[in-house]
C-alpha positions, 0 to 999 in steps of 0.5 A: 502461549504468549500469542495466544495471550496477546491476541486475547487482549488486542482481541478484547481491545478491538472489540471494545474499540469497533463497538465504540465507534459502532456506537458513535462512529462521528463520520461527520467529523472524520474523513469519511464525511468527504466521501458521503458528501460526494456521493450527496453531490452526485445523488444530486446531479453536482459535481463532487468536485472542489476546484483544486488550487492554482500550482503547485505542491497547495496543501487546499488540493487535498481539502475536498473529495480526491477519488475517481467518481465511482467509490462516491458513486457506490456510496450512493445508497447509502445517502438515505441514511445519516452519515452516522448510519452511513459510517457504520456500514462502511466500517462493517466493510472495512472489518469484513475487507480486513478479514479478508486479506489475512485470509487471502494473504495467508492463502497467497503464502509461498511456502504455506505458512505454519500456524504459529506464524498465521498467529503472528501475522493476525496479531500484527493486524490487531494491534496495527497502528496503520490498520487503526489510523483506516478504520479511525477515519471510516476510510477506503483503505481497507477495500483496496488492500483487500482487491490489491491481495486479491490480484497478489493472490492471483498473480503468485498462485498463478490461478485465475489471471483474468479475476486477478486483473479485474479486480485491480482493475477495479481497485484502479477505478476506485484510488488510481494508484493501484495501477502501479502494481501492475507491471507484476503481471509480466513475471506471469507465464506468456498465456496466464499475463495475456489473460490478466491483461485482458481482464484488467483491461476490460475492468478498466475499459468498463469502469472508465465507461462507467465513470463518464456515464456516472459524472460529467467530471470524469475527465476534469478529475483526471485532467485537473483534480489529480494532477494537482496533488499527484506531485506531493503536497507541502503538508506535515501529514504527507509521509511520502518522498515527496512529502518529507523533501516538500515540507523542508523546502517549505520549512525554509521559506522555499517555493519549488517550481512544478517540475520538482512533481514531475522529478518524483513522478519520474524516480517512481517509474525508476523505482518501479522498473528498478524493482520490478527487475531485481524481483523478476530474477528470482525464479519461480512462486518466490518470484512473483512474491517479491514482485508484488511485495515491491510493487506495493512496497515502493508505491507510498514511498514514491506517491505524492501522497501518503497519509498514514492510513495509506501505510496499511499497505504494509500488512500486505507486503508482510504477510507476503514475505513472511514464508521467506524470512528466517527469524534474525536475518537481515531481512526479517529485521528490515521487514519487521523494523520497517513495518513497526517504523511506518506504525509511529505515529508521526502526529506525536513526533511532529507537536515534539519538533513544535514544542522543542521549537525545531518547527520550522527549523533553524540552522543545519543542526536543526534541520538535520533533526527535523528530517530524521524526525520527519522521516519517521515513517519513510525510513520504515518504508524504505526498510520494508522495500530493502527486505525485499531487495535482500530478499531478491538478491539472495534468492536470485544468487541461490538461483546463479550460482546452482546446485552444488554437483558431486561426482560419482565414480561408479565402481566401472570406472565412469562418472555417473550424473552429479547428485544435486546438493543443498546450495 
């Protein structure tokens, strides 16, 4: 009763928010008007480039378009149009994506969910302040997650390999990050992770070809453009590692030297094998769930960027663990802790520190204050990532330690096989 309420009112809220950003979707004043003006540039031969600025860790890296060529290129139809025009289809994607991966995700689910919780989990994604934040700014967000769920489908139901490396492949081609989750391909029997891998790399083989025939700035954005922001940038928006460690430094008058990216770059490979062992134990569909969720779980935490949009990641991870959380757990109270954090709109909490006068901070108290205050939104990634580990090592214990054995004395006096219990 009361989810049915609920989902009444965020319904009706929704709809009164998409028909008003339908109505004046203003893509030239949010992101979105970086993306359409890439594709101008490209439409026209030009480079969608800005040069990025000197090292290091220059907040200008993120001032121009930031993506691969491909997504400008695929906005490239829509340049007949007024940017306005333009939005308004984009945002239609972005319904129909996000649609898409509660239905995919709710496919994916290991055990098969029960309706109520399928309740639940819509009216997580209606009211989702992450989900809000992507569709605001007519973002890409939402077209990844939904080639990220595909690939997460893909990889638990053991179905399909090849579609499922193809279209993170193609995720890739369009955000780069997404290559992160690929490790989770190898909790996949030997056949099915050799198809995946054939499909994820002949996507990328032909995404990569694509890309140089597209734009002669193939290989600057790689070489130049990437690398600029890859490390983190000192930037209050940035919720990542990086991001928060960034923003203190520079808050004291601090100008980290460039192999501080390289030290994120490296713990994000740490993280990431660390993870993807503590998932893999667990035997089974269980397993390559919790693969996955981690994957995607550590990617923003670690990432140089990590702008609250990039946060709808965690619809997916949630929807993932959902058949495996047990209402009050300790890692239910993480995952649906984590994810209500990583929803706080840290805009708010910043103009707070300002007004307070703890922007920058002086003193030890102070700034004490001003990194809980700022990690905000990490915190709730970190608990999301925690509920999988909890997750693992429960699952993976259950495993060791077996089945409990009774024996049974027949009445001839011989033991018969031990009957396998609970655990």
């Amino acid at each position: 009763m009361l989810v049915g309420l609920l989902i009444g009112f965020f319904v009706l809220n929704d709809l009164t928010v998409a028909v008003t950003q339908l109505i004046a979707p203003h893509a030239g004043r949010v992101d979105f008007h970086v993306y359409f003006a890439a594709a101008q540039a490209l439409a026209h031969g030009r480079s969608p480039y800005i040069s990025p600025p000197p090292c290091c860790f220059n907040p200008r890296a993120m001032i121009g378009y930031t993506y691969p060529p491909l997504f400008a290129f695929v906005l490239i139809p829509l340049t007949r149009l007024s940017a306005d025009d333009a939005g308004r289809i984009w945002l239609a994607v972005n319904y129909l994506s996000l649609v898409g991966v509660l239905l995919i995700g709710v496919r994916t689910a290991r055990p098969r969910l029960a309706p109520e919780t399928v309740a639940w989990l819509a009216l997580v994604m209606l009211a989702s302040p992450q989900i809000g934040a992507a569709m605001y700014g007519i973002q890409v967000d939402p077209l990844v997650l939904l080639l990220e769920a595909v690939f997460a489908w893909s990889v638990v139901t053991n179905r399909v390999p090849v579609i499922g490396g193809v279209a993170l492949a193609l995720a890739v081609c369009i955000k780069v990050s997404p290559i992160l989750i690929a490790p989770a391909i190898f909790v996949l029997p030997r056949d099915r992770a050799l198809q995946a891998l054939g499909g994820l790399a002949s996507g990328l083989v032909a995404g990569g070809l694509a890309m140089l025939a597209i734009s002669g700035q193939t290989v600057y954005y790689f070489t130049h453009v990437l690398p600029s922001f890859s490390g983190g940038v000192i930037n209050q928006w940035d919720r990542s590692l990086p991001g928060v460690v960034l923003r203190t430094l520079g808050s004291q008058g601090m100008h980290p030297a460039s192999g501080l990216g390289t030290t994120f770059l490296a713990l994000e490979v740490v993280a990431l094998l660390a993870v993807w062992v503590a998932c893999s134990r667990v035997p089974g569909a269980a397993g390559r769930v919790l693969t996955v969720a981690g994957l995607l779980s550590v990617v923003p935490i670690f990432q140089g960027v990590t702008w609250d949009h990039h946060l709808i990641v965690e619809v997916l991870v949630l929807i993932l663990l959902a058949p495996l959380l047990r209402a009050g757990s300790p890692a239910w109270i993480l995952a649906v802790g984590g994810f209500l954090l990583t929803g706080v709109n840290q805009q708010i909490v910043d103009r707070w520190l300002a007004s307070r006068g703890v922007e920058p901070p002086h003193g030890s108290g102070q700034v004490i204050l001003f990194i809980a205050a700022a990690s905000i939104d990490l915190i709730g990634m970190v608990a999301a990532l925690s509920a999988v580990l909890v997750l693992a090592k429960r699952l993976s214990l259950r495993d060791t330690v077996g089945p409990r054995t009774i024996p049974v004395r027949s009445d001839r006096g011989r033991h018969i096989e031990p009957h396998a219990g609970s655990g």
